[in-house]
N, C-alpha and C positions, 0 to 999 in steps of 0.2 A: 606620385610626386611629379611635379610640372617642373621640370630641366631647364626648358626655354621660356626666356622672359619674355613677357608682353609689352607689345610694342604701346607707350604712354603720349596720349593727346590732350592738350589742356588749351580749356577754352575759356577767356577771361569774358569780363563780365558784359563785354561788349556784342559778346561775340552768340549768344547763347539768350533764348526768351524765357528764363526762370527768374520768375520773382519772389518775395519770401511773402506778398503778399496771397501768393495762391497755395502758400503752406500752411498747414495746423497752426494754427499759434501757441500751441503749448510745445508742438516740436522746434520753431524757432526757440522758444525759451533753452528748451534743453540744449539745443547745439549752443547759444550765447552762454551759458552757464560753465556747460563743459571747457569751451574757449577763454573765457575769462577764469579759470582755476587754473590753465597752463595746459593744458589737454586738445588734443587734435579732437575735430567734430567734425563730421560729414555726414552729411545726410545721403541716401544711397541705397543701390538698388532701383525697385520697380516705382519708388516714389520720384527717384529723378528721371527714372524711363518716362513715366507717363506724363511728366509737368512737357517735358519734351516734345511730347505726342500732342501735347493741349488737351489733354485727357485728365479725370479727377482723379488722384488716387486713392487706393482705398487705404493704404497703410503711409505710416514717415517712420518709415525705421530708421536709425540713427548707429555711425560705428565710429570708434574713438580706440585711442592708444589708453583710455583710463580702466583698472581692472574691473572686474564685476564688485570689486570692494570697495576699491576706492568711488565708482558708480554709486553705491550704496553709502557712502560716507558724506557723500556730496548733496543727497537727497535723500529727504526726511519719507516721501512720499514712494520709497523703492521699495522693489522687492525680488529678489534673485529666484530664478525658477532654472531647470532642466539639470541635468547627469550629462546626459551625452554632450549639449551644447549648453553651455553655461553663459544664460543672457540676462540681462536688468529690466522689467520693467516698471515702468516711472507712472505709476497711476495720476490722471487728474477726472475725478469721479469716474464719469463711464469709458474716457477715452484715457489707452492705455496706448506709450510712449515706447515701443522695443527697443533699448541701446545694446548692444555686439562690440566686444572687442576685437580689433582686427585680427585676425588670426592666423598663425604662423604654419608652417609644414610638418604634417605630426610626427615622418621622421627624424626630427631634428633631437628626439626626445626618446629614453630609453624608458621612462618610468610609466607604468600601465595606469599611473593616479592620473595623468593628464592626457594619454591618449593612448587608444587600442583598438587594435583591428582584428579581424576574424581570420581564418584560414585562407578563406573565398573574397578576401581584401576589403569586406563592407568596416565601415567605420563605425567602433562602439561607443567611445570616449574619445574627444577631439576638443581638449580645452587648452592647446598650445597657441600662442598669441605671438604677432610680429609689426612687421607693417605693414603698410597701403598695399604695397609691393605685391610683399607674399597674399594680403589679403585678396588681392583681383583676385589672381592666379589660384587661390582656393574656391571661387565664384563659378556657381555654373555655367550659365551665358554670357557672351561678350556682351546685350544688349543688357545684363544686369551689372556689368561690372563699370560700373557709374558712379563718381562722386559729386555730390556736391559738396564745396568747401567752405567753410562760414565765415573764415578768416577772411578772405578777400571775394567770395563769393563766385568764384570761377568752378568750372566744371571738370573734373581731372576721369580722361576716360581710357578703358587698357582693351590691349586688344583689338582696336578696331573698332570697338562698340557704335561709333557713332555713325558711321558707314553701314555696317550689319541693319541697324535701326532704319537710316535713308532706304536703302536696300530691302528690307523686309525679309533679311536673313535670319536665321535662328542659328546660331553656331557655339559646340558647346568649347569650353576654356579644357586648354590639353587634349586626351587620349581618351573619345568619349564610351569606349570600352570600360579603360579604369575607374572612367569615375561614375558610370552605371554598378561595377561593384562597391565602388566606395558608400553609393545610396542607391541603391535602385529605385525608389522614390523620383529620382530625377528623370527618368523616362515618363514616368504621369506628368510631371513639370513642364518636360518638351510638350506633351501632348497639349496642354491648359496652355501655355506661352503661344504656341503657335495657331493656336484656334482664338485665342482672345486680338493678339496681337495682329490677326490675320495674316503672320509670316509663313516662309516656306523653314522647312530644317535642311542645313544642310545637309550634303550626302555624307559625308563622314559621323553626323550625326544621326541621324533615321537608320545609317546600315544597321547595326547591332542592337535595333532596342525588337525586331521580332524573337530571336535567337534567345537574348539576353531576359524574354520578359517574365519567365521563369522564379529568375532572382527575388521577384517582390514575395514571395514563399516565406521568404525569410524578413520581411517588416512585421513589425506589432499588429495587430488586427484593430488596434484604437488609433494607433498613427494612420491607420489604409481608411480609415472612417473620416478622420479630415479631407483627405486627399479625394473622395467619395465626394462630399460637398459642395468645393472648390470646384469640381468639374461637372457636377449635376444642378448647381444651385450658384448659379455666377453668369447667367444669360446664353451660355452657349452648349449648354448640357446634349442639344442634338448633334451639332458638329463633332463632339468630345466622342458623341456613342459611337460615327462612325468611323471616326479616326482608333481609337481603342479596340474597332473588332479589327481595324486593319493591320495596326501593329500588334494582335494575339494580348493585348493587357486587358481587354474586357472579362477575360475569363479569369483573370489573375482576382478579378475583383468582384465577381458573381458567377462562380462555378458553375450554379446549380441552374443557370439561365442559360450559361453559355454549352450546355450540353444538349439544352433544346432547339442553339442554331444551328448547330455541327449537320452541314449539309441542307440546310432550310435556310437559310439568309431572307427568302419571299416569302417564307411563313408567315401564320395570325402573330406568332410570340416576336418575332422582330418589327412584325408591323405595330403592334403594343406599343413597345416599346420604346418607335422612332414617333408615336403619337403622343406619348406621356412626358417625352423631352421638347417634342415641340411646344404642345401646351403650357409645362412650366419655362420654356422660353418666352411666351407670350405674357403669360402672368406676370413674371420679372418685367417686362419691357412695359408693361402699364402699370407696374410698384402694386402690383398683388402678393396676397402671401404665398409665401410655398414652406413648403417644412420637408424634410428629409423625409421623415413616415412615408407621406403618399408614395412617390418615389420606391420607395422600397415595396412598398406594402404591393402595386401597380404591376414590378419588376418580378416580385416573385408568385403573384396570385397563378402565374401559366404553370411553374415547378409544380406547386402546390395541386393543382389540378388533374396534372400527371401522377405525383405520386398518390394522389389519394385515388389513383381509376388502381394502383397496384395493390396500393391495403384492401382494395377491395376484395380484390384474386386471393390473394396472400393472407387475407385474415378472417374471409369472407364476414366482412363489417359493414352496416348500413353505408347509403352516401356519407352521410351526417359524420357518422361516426368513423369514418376515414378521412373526411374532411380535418375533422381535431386533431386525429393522429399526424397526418401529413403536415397540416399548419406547426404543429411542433416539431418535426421531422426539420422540415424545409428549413425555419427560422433556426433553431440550432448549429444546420451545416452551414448556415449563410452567416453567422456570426462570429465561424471560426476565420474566414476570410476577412470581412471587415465588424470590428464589437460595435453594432450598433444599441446605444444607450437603451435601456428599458422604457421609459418615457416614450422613445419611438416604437420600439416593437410591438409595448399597450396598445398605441393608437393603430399602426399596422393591423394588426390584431383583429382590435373593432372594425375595421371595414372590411377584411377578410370574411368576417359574421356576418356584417350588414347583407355580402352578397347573396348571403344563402337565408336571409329572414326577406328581403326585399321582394321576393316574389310570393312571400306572406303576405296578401293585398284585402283577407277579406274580413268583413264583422271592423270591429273595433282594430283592427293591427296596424292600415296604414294609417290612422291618425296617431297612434303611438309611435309608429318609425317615427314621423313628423317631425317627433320630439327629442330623439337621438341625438344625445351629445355630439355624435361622429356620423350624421345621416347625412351634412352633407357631402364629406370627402367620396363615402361608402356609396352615395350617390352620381359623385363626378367618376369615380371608376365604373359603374353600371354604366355611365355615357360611351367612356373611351370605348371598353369593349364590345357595345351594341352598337360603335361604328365600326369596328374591325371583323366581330361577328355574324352582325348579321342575325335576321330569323328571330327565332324567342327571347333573345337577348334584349335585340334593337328594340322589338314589341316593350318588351316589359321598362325598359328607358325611357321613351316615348310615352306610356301611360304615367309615370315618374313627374315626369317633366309636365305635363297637365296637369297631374293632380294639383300640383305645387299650387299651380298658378290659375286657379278659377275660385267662384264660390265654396263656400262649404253646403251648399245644397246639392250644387253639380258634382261635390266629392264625394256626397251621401250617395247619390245617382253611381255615381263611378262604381262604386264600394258593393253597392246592391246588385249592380247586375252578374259579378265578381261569382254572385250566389251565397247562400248562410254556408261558413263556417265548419267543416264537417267536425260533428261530435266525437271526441274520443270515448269508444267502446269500454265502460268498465265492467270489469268482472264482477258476476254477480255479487252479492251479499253471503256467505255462508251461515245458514240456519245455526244458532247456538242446539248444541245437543240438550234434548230433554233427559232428566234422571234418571235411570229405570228404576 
């Protein structure tokens, strides 16, 4: 619980470069809607951070004194989602509208229907509601704790926030101990805030998230898979990887990776690594696709490489066939950390294969990879790591990357010199026995 109140700055409309013309128009709707039924509407949060900033945002999420019922009463188009937080949103076809009731301090409440906490003080259920007030003061950053007001259109900011923002402060609201137990989720938050926003965290914030990073043990593995995303797939994915080994949360969130930097930091597996986030930073920054898979698939193809050199020892199993075993191995421990959907792990999957068919080059095979649903991702990780590796790697990339891109008489030539195809030896025929 936050004791001391924040200190409150309001900035009318004079005062302040947000206009509603650089908001959604379906979130002006909703805050007009809500205000004209008798209902407080503020738009708020990282959508008035960034109008602030002159920056686009990506979300307008919207908080009101109206309950998530009466939310629902008001639009035809709602729909109420979550347990723990209980929010409205307001569909208009693809773009979804998140309205929050503001929400009150969860010990004010004795009944475990609207709020409960753990032993270890993380929060299970928190659907007590209040006002503006209590609602900053339950916000994690000063720079988040921002209204916009639709009523007269002024900016109502607590804490500090708007100095923090000038400043390039990152400072969390209260005892940022407690409220690292209340979510520990919110240490990944600092991490994405501060690397997006190019802020510093303060020191009373950055102390406790090494110590504390432990805590995310105890998040869902489907909630650590958004959070996964958000900081691998949002522009700033390489900043994020080094900031997360600094404060011990990389391990929180890829176990089986972060036991191959433990004392190798100038290793091939971190140099991987900081090459696979640069890369999907570049893509992002010229509106390429990226998808979670590769990412994954990239991160853990070094685990996988190591345990399968053990199945070898330990099971005495072909490459091949420790290769399978470990690719299931790997991918099951890495799931208990973050649940990554099946849809991803398929595609993961296939380029995990791809790397051990890809130096298949001869007869009819590379014209068949060619044709690989997944030949080319399987193919942009043959890149990454025959720039990290080195040697037979880089070689067999390099022959990749020509073949692609010449004749198909010069890939005939390629393919040929390669040599036929060695024949799989089969066991003779056994003579059927004569009568006697």
């Amino acid at each position: 619980m936050i004791n001391k109140r924040l200190a409150v700055e309001v900035l009318s409309r004079d005062q302040h470069n947000i206009s509603r013309s650089n908001m959604s128009v379906n979130a002006v709707k909703v805050l007009h809607r809500l205000n004209r039924a008798g209902y407080q509407a503020y738009l708020v949060g990282g959508g008035v951070r960034d109008l602030l900033l002159d920056q686009e945002p990506k979300d307008f999420d919207i908080a009101t004194d109206a309950t998530p019922e009466q939310i629902k009463d008001l639009f035809r188009n709602c729909r109420l989602i979550g347990r723990r937080f209980r929010l409205a949103h307001i569909l208009f076809g693809r773009e979804v509208i998140e309205v929050a009731t503001l929400r009150g301090h969860h010990q004010e409440t004795d009944t475990e229907k609207l709020a409960k906490q753990s032993d270890g003080g993380m929060l299970l259920r928190d659907n007590v509601y209040g006002t503006i007030d209590e609602d900053a003061e339950r916000r994690d950053f000063t720079v988040n704790a921002l209204y916009y007001n639709v009523a007269d259109y002024s900016i109502i900011a607590y804490g500090g926030g708007i100095d923090d923002l000038e400043a390039g402060i990152l400072r969390m609201i209260g005892d940022p101990e407690t409220r690292y137990k209340e979510d520990p989720v919110r240490m990944l938050r600092a991490i994405r805030f501060a690397t997006k926003l190019d802020m510093i965290m303060s020191p009373e914030t950055e102390k406790p998230i090494k110590t504390m990073a432990p805590l995310l043990s105890s998040i869902p593995a489907p909630r650590l898979f958004e959070e996964y995303q958000k900081l691998f797939l949002s522009g700033k994915a390489l900043a994020n990887y080094h900031m997360l080994n600094e404060y011990n949360l990389f391990q929180q969130l890829f176990p089986v990776c972060a036991d191959l930097l433990e004392n190798n930091m100038q290793g091939k597996e971190s140099a991987l690594y900081q090459l696979v986030c640069k890369n999907t930073d570049l893509r992002l920054a010229n509106d390429q696709r990226v998808t979670p898979a590769f990412i994954i698939a990239a991160f853990l193809w070094n685990p996988i490489e190591a345990r399968a050199q053990a199945v070898m020892v330990e099971a005495e199993l072909s490459y091949y066939d420790a290769m399978m075993v470990a690719m299931n191995d790997i991918c099951d421990q890495q799931c208990r950390s973050i649940a990554i959907p099946k849809r991803f792990t398929s595609m993961a999957r296939d380029v995990w294969h791809l790397q051990l068919r890809l130096p298949r080059r001869s007869g009819a095979k590379a014209f068949k990879l060619l044709t690989h649903p997944k030949f080319r991702a399987g193919y942009d990780l043959l890149l990454l790591r025959g720039e990290i590796e080195g040697g037979e790697v880089e070689e067999l990339a390099q022959w990749w990357t020509t073949f692609q891109h010449t004749t198909e008489t010069i890939q005939r030539d390629m393919v040929r010199k390669l040599g036929a195809p060695k024949k799989r030896r089969r066991a003779p025929k056994k003579k059927p026995r004569t009568p006697e």
